[in-house]
C-alpha positions in Angstrom: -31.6 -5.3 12.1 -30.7 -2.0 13.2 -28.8 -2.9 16.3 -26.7 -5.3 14.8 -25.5 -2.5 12.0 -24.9 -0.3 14.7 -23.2 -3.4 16.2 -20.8 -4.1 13.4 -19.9 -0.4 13.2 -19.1 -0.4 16.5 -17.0 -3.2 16.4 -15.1 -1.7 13.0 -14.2 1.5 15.0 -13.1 -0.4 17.9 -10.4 -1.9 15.8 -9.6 0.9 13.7 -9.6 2.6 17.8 -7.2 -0.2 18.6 -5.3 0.5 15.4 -4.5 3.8 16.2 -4.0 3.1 20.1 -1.4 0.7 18.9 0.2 3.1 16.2 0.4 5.4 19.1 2.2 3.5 21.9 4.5 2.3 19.2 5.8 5.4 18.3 5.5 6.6 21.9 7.6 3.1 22.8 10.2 3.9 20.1 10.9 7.4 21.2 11.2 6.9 25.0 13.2 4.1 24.0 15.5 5.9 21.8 15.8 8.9 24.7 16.3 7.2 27.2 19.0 5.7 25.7 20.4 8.9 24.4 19.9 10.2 27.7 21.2 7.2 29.8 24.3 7.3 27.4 24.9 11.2 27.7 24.1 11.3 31.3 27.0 8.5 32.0 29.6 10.0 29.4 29.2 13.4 31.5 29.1 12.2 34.6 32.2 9.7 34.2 34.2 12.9 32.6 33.5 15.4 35.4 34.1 12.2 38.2 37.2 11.5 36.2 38.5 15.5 35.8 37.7 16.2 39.6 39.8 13.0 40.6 42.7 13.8 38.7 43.0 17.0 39.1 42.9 16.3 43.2 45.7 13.6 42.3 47.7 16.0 40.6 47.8 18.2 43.9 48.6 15.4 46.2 51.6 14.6 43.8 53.0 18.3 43.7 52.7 18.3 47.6 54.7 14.9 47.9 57.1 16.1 45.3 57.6 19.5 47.3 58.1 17.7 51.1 60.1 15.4 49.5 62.8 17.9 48.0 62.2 20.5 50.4 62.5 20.2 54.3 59.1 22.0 55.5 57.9 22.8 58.7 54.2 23.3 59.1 54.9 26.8 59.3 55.4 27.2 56.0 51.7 26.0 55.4 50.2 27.6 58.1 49.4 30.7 56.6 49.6 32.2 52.8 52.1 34.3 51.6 51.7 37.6 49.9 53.8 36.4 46.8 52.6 32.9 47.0 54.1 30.4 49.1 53.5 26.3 49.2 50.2 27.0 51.0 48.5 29.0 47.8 50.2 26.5 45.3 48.3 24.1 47.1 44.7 25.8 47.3 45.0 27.4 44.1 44.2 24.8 41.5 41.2 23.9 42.3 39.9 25.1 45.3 41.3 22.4 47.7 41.1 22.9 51.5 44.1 22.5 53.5 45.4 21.7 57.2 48.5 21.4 58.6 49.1 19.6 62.3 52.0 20.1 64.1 54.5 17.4 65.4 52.4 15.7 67.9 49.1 15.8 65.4 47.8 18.9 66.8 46.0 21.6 64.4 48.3 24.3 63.8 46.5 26.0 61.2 42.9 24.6 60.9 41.0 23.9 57.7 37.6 26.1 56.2 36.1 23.7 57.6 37.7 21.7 59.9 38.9 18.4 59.0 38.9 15.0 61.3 42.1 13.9 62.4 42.1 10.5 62.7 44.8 7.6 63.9 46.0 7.3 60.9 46.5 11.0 60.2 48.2 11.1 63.8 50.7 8.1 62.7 51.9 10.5 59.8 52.6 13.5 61.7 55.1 11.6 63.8 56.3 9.9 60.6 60.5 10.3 60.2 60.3 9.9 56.4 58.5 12.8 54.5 56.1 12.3 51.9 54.2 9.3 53.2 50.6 9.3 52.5 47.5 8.5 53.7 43.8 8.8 51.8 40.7 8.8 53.3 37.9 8.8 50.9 33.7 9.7 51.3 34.7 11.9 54.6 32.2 13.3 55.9 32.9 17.0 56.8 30.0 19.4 57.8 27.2 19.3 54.9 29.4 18.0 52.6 31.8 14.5 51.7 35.3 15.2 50.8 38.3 13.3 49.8 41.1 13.6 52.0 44.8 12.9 52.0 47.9 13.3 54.5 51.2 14.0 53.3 53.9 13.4 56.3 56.2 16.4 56.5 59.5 14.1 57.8 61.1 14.0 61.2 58.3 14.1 63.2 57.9 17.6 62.3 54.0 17.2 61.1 52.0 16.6 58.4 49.4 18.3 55.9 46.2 17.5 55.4 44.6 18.3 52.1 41.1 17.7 51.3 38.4 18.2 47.9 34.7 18.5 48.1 33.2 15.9 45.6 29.4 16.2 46.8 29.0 19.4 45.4 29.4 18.1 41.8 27.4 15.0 42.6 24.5 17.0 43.2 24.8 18.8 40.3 25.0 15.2 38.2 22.0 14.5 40.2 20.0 17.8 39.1 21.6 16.7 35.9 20.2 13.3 36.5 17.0 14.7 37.0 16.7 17.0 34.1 17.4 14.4 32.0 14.7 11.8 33.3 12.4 15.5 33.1 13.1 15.4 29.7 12.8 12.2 28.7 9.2 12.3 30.2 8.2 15.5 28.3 10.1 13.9 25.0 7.5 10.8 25.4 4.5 12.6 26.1 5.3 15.1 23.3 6.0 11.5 20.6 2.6 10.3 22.3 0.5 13.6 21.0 2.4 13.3 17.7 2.0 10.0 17.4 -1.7 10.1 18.0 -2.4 12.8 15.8 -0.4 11.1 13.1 -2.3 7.8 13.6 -5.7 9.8 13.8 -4.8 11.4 10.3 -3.8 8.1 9.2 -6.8 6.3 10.6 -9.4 8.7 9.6 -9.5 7.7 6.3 -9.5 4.3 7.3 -12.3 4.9 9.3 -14.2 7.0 6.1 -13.6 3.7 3.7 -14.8 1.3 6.5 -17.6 3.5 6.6 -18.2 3.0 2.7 -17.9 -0.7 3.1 -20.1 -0.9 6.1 -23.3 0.9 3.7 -22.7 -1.0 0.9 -23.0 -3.9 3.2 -25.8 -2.6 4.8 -27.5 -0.8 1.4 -26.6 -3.4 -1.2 -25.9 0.0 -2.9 -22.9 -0.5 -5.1 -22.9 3.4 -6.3 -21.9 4.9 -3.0 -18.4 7.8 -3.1 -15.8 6.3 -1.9 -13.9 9.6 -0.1 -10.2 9.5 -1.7 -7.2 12.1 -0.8 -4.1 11.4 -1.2 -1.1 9.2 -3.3 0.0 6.9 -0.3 -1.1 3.5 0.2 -4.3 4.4 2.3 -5.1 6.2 -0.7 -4.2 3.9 -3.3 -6.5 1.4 -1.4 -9.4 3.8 -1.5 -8.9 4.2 -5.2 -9.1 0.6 -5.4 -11.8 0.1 -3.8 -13.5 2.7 -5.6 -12.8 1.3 -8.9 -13.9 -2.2 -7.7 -17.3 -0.6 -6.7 -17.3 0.8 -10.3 -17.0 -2.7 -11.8 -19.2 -4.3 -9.4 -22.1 -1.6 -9.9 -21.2 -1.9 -13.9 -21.7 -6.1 -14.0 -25.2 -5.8 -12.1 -25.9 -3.4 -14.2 -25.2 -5.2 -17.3 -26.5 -8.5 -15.7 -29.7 -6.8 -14.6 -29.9 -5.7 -18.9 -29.3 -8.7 -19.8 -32.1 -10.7 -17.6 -34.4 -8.1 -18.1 -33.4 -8.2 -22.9 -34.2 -12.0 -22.1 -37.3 -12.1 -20.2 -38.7 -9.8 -23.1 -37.2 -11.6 -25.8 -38.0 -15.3 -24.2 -42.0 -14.3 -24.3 -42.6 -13.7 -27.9 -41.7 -17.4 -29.0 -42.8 -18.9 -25.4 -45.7 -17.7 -26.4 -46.0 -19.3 -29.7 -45.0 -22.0 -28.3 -47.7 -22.4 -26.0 -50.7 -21.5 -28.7 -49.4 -23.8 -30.8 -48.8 -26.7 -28.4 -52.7 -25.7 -27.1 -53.7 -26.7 -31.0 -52.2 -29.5 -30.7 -54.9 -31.2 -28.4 -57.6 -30.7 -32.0 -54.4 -31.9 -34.0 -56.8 -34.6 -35.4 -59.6 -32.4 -36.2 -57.6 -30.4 -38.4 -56.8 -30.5 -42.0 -53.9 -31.9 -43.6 -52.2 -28.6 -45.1 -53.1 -27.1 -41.3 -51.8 -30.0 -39.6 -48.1 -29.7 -41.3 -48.2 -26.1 -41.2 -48.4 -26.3 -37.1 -45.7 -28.9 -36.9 -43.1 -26.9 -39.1 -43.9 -23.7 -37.1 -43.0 -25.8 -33.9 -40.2 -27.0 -35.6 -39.0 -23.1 -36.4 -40.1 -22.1 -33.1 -38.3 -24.3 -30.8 -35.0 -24.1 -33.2 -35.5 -20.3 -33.1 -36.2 -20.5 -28.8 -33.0 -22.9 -29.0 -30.7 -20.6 -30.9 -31.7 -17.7 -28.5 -30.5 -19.8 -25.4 -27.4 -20.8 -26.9 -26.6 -17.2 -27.6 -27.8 -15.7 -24.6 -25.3 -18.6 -22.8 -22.3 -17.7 -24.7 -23.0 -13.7 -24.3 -23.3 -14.7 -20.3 -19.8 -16.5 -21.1 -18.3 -14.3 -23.2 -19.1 -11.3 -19.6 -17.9 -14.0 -17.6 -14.8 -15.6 -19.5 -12.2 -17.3 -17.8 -10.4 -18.4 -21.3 -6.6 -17.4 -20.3 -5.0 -15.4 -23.2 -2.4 -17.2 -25.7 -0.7 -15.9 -28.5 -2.9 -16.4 -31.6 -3.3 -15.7 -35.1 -5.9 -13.9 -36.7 -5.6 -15.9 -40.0 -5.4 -19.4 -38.3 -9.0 -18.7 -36.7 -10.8 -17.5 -39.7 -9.4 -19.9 -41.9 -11.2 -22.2 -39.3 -14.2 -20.3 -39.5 -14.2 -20.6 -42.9 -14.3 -24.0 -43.1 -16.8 -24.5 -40.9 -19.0 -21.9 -42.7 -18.6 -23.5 -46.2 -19.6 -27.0 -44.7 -22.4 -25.7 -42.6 -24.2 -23.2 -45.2 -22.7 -24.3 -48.8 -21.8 -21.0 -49.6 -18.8 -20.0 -51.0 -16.5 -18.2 -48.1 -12.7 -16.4 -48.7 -10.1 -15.4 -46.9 -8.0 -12.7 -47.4 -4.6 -12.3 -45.0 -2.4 -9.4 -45.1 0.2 -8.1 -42.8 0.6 -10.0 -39.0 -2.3 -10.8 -37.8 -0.6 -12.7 -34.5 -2.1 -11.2 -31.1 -2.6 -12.0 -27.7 -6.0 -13.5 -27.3 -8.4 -15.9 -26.2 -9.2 -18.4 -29.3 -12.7 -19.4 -28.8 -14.2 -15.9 -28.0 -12.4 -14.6 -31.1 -13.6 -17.6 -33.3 -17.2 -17.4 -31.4 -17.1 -13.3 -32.5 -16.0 -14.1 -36.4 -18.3 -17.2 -36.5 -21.2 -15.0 -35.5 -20.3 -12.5 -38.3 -20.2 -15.0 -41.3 -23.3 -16.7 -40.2 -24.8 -13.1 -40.2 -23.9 -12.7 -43.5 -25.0 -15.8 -44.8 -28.4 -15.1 -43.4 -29.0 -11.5 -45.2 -27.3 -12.7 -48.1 -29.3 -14.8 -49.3 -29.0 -14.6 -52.9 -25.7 -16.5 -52.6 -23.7 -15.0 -56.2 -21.1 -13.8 -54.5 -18.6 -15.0 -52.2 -18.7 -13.8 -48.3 -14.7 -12.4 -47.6 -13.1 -12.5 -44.7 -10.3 -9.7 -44.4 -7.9 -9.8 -42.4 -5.9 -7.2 -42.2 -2.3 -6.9 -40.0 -1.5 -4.3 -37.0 0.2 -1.6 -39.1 -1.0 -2.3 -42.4 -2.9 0.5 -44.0 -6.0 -0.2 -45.1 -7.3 3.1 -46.5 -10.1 5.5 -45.1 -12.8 3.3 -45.4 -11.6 1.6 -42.1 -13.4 3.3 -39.2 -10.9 2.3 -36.7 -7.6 3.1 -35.9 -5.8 0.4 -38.3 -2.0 0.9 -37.4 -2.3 0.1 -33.7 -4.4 -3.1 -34.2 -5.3 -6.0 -36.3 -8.4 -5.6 -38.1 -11.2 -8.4 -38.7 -13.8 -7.8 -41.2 -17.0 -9.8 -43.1 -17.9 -8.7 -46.2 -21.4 -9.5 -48.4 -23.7 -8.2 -51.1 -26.5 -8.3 -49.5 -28.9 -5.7 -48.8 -26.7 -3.9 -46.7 -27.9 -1.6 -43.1 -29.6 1.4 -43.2 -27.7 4.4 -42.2 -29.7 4.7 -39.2 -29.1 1.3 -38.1 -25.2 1.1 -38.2 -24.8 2.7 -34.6 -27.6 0.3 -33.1 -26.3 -2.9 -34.9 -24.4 -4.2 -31.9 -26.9 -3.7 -29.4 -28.2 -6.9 -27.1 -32.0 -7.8 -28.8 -31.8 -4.8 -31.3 -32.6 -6.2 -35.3 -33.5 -4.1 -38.0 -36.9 -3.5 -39.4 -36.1 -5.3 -42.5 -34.3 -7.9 -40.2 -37.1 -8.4 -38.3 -39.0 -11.2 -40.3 -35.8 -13.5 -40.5 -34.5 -15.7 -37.7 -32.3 -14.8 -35.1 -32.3 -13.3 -32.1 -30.5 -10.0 -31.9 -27.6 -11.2 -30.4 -25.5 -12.4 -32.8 -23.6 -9.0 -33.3 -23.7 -8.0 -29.6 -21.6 -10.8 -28.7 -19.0 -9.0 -31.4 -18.8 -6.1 -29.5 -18.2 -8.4 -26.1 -15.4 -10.1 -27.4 -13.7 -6.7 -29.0 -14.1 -5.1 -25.6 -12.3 -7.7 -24.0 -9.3 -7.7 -26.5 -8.9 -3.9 -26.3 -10.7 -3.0 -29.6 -14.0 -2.1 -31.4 -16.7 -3.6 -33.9 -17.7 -1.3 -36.8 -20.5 -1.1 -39.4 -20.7 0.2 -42.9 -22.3 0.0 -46.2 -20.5 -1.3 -49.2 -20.0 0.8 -52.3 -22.1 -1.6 -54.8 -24.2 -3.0 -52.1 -23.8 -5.1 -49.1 -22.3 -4.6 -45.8 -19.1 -4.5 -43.9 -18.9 -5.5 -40.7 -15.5 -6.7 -38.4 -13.8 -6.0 -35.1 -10.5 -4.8 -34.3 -8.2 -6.7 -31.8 -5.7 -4.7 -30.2 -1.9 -5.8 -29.5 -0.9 -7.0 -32.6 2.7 -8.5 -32.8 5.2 -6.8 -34.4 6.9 -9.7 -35.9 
């Protein structure tokens, strides 16, 4: 028994585990996601705009250079060394660091390069070239440690040429130290989401794991009265409340259900009972006298009606816990009219009805006519005398009805049974409604003590109260209220 409860709560924080695993590579997932594509994008954007700025600004020199040997006749003289107030040479070097060196007619160095560049065919074929400014580009040369673009600019009539040449690998290992910081902090950006996002899922999860934890003992207890632990507005917390308040209602109907079994058992004995002697008589029915004989069959006769009304209420207070009656609009006035009628032709007496105000509300019709029925046959019963009519009242949501009312009579309609008979002790009128309870001058006429608690049932489920008074003059009042009364 005890392995598989540990079993079960193993398995229940092996999913909430999972949960929060999941809820942690998830938001780990997004964020590398996201940076990486941040960084992917940022990465490229630089790297094109430096790749893009270095090429054209090497461009721009090769173009000065043709447009100079082009309008100019220069000798590679002119470029072999720089002048103190700037000559072709420095325009050349000056904009961006570019290395230069010039070869003479027959494609020898003349003035060589920091560091030396290759001279290749090509590079000879434009030093001998009669037309200045022809080019030639070499690109990814490979020069020393490093690569370089290089270009050849023919100086015309055989006279040389110029070789000018720009370092790229240099910035390409910075954009791959960039390259590298970026992927350094995309890893620490993941890693850093991954510990947020599993402390977020453990706070998240934890009170998860606290309410499985309350489900699990009241699974494994039966006990219905165990704290749920609730902090909190979101929707973790909203759940806890709700399951809370479900524990609530669940602990309150075995409650009322283990009242209710236990009122019956004791009430269900005393005429079992008497049942049962006088069914044991029954066997020496024949030795008996006469008078004896009919006495025993009209106390089985009031027994068993007696045992019979007791069921029948006990059923329809189980029903009235239980109801599944949907709510309709319904009037007030409708129903005891009803009732009225049914009272007059079951009992003979003489039954009113008084309406006043609207009495329409949203209710359930047979609980309601099931609450008033029980009130009028509890008033023919004590009122036995039978000189005065029994009244039903019924009196509108917002009607006043004066001070005598004992309930709040502008927010709901009020139901009330009146009768001259001989009224309820003071100490009675806060016990009347209770399951079984009858008074001591109650106790020697039939019922079963239920009659009235099925009252306060059906009031409860429509929002409102019973109430109990005497009547100036004699007699009782006693009624309901139903809340939600229409205004029109």
């Amino acid at each position: 028994m005890r392995s598989g409860a540990r079993l079960r709560r193993w398995v229940a924080r092996a999913r909430l585990s999972s949960l929060r695993t999941t809820f942690t590579v998830s938001f780990a997932a997004v964020a590398a996601a996201v940076t990486v594509l941040v960084g992917f994008l940022s990465y490229d954007a630089a790297a094109r705009l430096v790749r893009v700025d270095q090429q054209t600004v090497f461009e721009g020199v090769v173009q000065d250079l043709l447009d100079e040997v082009r309008h100019s006749a220069l000798t590679p003289a002119d470029f072999a060394t720089a002048d103190a107030d700037g000559g072709p040479r420095d325009e050349l070097i000056r904009p961006s660091g570019t290395v230069v060196q010039v070869l003479g007619p027959d494609a020898s160095v003349v003035d060589r390069g920091h560091p030396p560049l290759p001279v290749g065919a090509d590079d000879r074929r434009i030093a001998a070239a009669r037309t200045a400014g022809q080019l030639v580009e070499h690109r990814d040369v490979d020069v020393g440690d490093g690569m370089y673009r290089v270009a050849t600019v023919s100086l015309g009539d055989g006279r040389g040429a110029v070789q000018i040449a720009q370092e790229f690998s240099d910035t390409e290992d910075l954009l791959r130290e960039l390259q590298q910081r970026t992927v350094l902090l995309v890893g620490a950006v993941v890693i850093a989401a991954g510990l947020f996002g599993w402390w977020l899922a453990r706070r998240i999860t934890s009170r998860l794991v606290r309410l499985a934890g309350a489900a699990e003992d009241v699974a494994r207890t039966g006990r219905l009265g165990i704290q749920v632990p609730v902090a909190g507005y979101d929707e973790v917390a909203r759940l806890g409340r709700s399951f809370d308040r479900m524990l609530g209602r669940l602990a309150q109907s075995e409650e009322d259900q283990r009242r209710l079994v236990q009122d019956a058992g004791h009430e269900l004995r005393t005429p079992l009972t008497s049942l049962r002697t006088n069914i044991s008589m029954l066997r020496r029915i024949d030795e008996l006298p006469p008078a004896v004989r009919g006495e025993l069959v009209a106390d089985l006769a009031q027994e068993s009606r007696e045992l019979t009304d007791l069921v029948n209420e006990l059923v329809d207070l189980a029903a009235g816990q239980s109801d599944r009656e949907p709510l309709q609009r319904v009037a007030l006035a409708d129903i005891a009219e009803d009732v009225a009628v049914a009272a007059r032709r079951r009992t003979g007496r003489a039954v009113t009805v008084r309406v006043s105000g609207d009495t329409v509300v949203d209710g359930r019709p047979g609980a309601l006519q099931r609450a008033l029925s029980n009130l009028v046959d509890n008033a023919a019963k004590f009122d036995r005398g039978g000189s005065e009519p029994i009244d039903i009242v019924v009196t509108g949501a917002g009607t006043p009805v004066g001070a005598s009312a004992g309930a709040d009579a502008g927010a709901a309609v009020r139901v009330e049974v009146l009768d001259r008979g001989p009224g309820i002790a003071e100490e009675d009128l806060d016990r009347v409604f209770d399951r079984f309870y009858r008074a001591p001058d109650a106790r020697s006429l039939p019922g079963s003590g239920l009659g009235l608690s099925i009252v306060r049932e059906v009031a409860a489920a429509h929002g409102g109260d019973p109430f109990a008074r005497r009547r100036e003059g004699g007699g009782s009042a006693i009624g309901f209220t139903v809340s939600g009364g229409s205004g029109g």
